[in-house]
C-alpha positions, -999 to 999 in steps of 0.1 A, spaced: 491 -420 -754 528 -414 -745 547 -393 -721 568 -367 -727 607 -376 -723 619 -336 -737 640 -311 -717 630 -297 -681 625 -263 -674 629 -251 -641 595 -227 -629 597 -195 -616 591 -195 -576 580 -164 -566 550 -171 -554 563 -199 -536 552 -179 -502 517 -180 -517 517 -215 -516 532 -220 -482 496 -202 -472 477 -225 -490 491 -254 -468 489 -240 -440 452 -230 -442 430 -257 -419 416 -285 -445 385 -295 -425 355 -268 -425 341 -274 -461 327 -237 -459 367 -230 -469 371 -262 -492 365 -236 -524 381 -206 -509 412 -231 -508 410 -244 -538 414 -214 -555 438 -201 -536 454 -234 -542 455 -231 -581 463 -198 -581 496 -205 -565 505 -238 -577 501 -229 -612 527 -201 -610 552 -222 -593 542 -251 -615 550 -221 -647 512 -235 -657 494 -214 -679 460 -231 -662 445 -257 -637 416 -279 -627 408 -298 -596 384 -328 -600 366 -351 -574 351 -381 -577 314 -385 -578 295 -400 -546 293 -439 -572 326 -435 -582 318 -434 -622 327 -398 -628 348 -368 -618 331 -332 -611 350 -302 -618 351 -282 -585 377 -258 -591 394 -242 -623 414 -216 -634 424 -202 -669 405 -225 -682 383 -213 -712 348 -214 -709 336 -238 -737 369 -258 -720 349 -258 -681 313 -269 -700 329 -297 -716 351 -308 -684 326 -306 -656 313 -341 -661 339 -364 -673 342 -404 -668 363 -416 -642 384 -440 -665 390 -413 -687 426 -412 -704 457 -406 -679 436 -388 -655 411 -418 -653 455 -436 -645 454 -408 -617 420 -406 -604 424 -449 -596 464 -451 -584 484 -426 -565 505 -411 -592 518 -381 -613 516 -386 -648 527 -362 -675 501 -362 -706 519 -346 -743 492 -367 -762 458 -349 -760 440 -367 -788 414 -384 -759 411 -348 -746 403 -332 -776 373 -355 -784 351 -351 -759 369 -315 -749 377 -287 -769 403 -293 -799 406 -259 -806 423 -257 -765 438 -294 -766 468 -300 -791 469 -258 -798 466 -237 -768 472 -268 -741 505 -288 -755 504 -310 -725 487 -317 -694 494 -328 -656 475 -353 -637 485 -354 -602 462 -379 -576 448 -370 -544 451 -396 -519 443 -402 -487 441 -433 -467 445 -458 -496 421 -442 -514 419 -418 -542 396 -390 -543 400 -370 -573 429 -354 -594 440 -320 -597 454 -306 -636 483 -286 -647 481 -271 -682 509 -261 -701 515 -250 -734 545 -266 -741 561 -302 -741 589 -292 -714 584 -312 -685 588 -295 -649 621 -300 -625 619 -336 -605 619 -316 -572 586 -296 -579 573 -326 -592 577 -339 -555 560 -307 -542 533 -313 -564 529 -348 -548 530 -335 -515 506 -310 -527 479 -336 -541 484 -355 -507 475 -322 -489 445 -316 -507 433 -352 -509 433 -347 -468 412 -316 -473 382 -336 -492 388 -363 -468 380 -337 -437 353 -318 -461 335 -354 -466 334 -359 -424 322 -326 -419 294 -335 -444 283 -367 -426 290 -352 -392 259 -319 -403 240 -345 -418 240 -366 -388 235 -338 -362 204 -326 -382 194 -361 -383 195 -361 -344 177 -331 -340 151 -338 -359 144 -373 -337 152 -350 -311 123 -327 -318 105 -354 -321 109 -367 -289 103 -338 -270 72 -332 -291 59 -363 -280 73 -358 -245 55 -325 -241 22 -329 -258 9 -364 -263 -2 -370 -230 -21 -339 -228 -36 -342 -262 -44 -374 -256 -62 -364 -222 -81 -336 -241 -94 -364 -265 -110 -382 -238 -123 -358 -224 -143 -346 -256 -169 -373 -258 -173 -368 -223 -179 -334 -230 -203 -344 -257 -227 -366 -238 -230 -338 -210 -238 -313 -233 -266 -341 -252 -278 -347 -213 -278 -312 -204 -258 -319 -174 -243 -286 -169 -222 -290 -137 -204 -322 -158 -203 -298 -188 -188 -270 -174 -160 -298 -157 -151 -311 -187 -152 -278 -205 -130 -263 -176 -104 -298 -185 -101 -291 -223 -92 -255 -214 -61 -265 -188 -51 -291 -211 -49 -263 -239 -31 -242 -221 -10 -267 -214 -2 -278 -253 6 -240 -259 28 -235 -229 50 -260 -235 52 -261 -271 66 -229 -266 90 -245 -243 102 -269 -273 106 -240 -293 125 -224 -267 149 -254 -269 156 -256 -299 161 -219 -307 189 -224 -278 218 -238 -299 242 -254 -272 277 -229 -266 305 -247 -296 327 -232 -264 313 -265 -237 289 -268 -212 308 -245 -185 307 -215 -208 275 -219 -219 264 -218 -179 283 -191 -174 267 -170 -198 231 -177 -193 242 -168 -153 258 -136 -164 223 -121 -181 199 -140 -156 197 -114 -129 189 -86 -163 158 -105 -168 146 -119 -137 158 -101 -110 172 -129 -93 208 -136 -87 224 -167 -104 258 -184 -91 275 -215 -105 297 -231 -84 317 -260 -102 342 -280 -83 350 -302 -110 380 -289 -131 369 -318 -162 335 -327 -166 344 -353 -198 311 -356 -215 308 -364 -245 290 -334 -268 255 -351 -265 256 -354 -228 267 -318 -227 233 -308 -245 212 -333 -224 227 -314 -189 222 -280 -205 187 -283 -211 178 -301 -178 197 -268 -159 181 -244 -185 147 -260 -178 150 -257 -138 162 -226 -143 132 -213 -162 108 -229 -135 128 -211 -109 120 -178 -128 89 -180 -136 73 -198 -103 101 -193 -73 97 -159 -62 134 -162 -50 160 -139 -45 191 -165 -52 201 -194 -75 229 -214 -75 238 -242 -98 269 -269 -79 288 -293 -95 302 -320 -80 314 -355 -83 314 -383 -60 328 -414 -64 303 -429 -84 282 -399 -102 291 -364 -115 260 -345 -98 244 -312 -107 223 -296 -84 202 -267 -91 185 -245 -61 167 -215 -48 158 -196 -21 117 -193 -30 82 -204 -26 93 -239 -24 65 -269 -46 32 -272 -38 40 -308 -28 62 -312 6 85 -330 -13 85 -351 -51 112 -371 -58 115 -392 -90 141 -414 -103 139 -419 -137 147 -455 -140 115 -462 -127 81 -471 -149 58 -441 -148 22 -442 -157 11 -420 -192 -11 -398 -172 -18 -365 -179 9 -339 -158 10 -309 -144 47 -307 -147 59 -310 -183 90 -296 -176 96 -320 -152 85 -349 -173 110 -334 -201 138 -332 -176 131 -368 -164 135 -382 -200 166 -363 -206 177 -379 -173 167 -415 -189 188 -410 -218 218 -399 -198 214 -432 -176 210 -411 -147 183 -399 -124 164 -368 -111 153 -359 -78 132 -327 -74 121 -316 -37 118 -290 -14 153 -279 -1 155 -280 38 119 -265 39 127 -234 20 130 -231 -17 134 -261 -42 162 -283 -53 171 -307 -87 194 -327 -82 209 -346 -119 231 -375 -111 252 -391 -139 270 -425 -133 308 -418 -142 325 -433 -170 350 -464 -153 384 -465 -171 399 -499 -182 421 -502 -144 379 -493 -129 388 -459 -113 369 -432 -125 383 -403 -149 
């Protein structure tokens, strides 16, 4: 295969604005990875003076390139290019070191191509690489249908070009393994509260069966109607909160941050349960990471939902604070207060698989866990109830706190 040494011809650059767009358009949601593409080829073969192009990537083992974007490109052309092997000719040269090579000998193409497009329609080809990081990730074409080569400066652009693009993939690929990972956790996530929230019920119901069972066989009815009278509370309680899991996980966490996501549930809270909701944050940066975000949010939101549905208050308020060893969250009301004078559980402590009359709880303290903190739950100065989250603040390198 040689390369061309003929005369240059300099490409028309109208659309060169076009193109300016194009690299300017953000690289990293792979919902827009096609939607750039083509707008990529559209204005790069007019600047290029192209009569068609192709963008190729390479396959997940490396042993092929996938056609992920043509245009003018003839159909029986695109059926025959949409697979092709990665050490293929000068584009298998491309796709395996960073470089721009100019193709006027398409004998290789036109064998497992189309020879009625290669050697007649296409005269010569472009191969440009797209790099990022020491790594190639694919190639984008140029078609032409002459031997001219193209002006050294556009050559360059089309360099900077393929450098551009091979950031895009590069983005496109973390965005890939950032969903997959995220559904990943929220799946074991589901999981978890699943667990959380049913098991020790179900496995109280399933005690209490047989026990069930043999008063029934004795015709004890007082032990009978017991047992009966447990299975039924337990039920209730499976259904109740696995409607509460569902709740969660219909409640996607704000993309906006754990503030805004407060503020909004306190802007429709009075609408729906008549009680008024303040958040008081005296803490200008929080600096959680994303998953400590969605562990805080669900402990408030969970609170919250016992304050509506059991308080019988008038007022809410959720304060955050920080101390010199925690960030604290404290969630209180004005209402009926627990039935117990006061519960308080840290979470760090061992607690017995019993069955509970306080799922939420139980959910809120395993959220706690996970965040390395602790949850205290009481009455709040005799009136009312307070949760109080505290998270253990992240030391810098110096020991001082962010």
């Amino acid at each position: 295969m040689t390369l061309a040494t003929t005369s240059i011809i300099q490409p028309p650059f109208a659309d060169s604005e076009s193109l300016v767009n194009v690299l300017n358009t953000d690289p990293g949601k792979p919902e827009d990875l096609e939607v750039l593409l083509a707008r990529f080829l559209t204005s790069i073969i007019a600047l290029a003076g192209a009569q068609a192009g192709a963008v190729r990537v390479l396959t997940d083992d490396g042993r092929s390139m996938r056609l992920v974007a043509e245009q003018g490109l003839p159909q029986s052309v695109v059926e025959t290019e949409r697979l092709v092997d990665r050490h293929c000719g000068m584009c298998g040269t491309a796709a395996s070191t960073d470089v721009l090579v100019w193709v006027d000998d398409l004998a290789t193409c036109a064998k497992h191509g189309s020879a009625t497009y290669f050697g007649s329609q296409c005269k010569s080809m472009l191969a440009i690489s797209l790099p990022h990081d020491q790594q190639i990730l694919g190639i984008y074409n140029l078609f032409f249908d002459t031997t001219s080569q193209i002006a050294p400066s556009v050559q360059t652009m089309l360099r900077l070009v393929g450098q551009l693009l091979g950031l895009s993939l590069h983005n496109a690929r973390i965005e890939r393994e950032r969903l997959r990972l995220t559904v990943m956790r929220e799946r074991q996530e589901m999981v978890n509260e699943v667990h959380d929230a049913l098991a020790q019920t179900l496995a109280y119901a399933r005690m209490r069966l047989p026990l069930l069972s043999d008063a029934i066989q004795a015709h004890d009815e007082p032990q009978a109607l017991k047992y009966f009278s447990d299975l039924k509370t337990a039920v209730t309680e499976v259904h109740d909160n696995l409607r509460e899991v569902m709740t969660y996980f219909r409640t996607r966490m704000d993309p906006l941050g754990l503030i805004h996501a407060l503020t909004k549930i306190a802007d429709g809270y009075y609408g729906r349960n008549a009680i008024a909701l303040e958040i008081h944050n005296a803490v200008p940066r929080l600096n959680l990471t994303d998953e400590q975000e969605v562990q805080v949010f669900y402990i408030i939101q969970e609170a919250l939902a016992n304050i509506a549905k059991h308080s019988m208050a008038r007022h809410a308020l959720v304060r955050i604070s920080q101390t010199p060893e925690h960030l604290e969250f404290v969630i209180e009301d004005d209402g009926l207060g627990m039935d117990e004078p006061s519960v308080s559980t840290i979470v760090t402590s061992a607690r017995p698989l019993v069955p509970s009359t306080h799922f939420g709880l139980d959910i809120m303290q395993s959220r706690a866990k996970r965040l390395g903190g602790s949850l205290e739950v009481g009455s709040k100065d005799g009136v009312g109830t307070r949760v109080r989250l505290r998270i253990p603040l992240v030391k810098d390198k110096g020991g001082e706190a962010p």
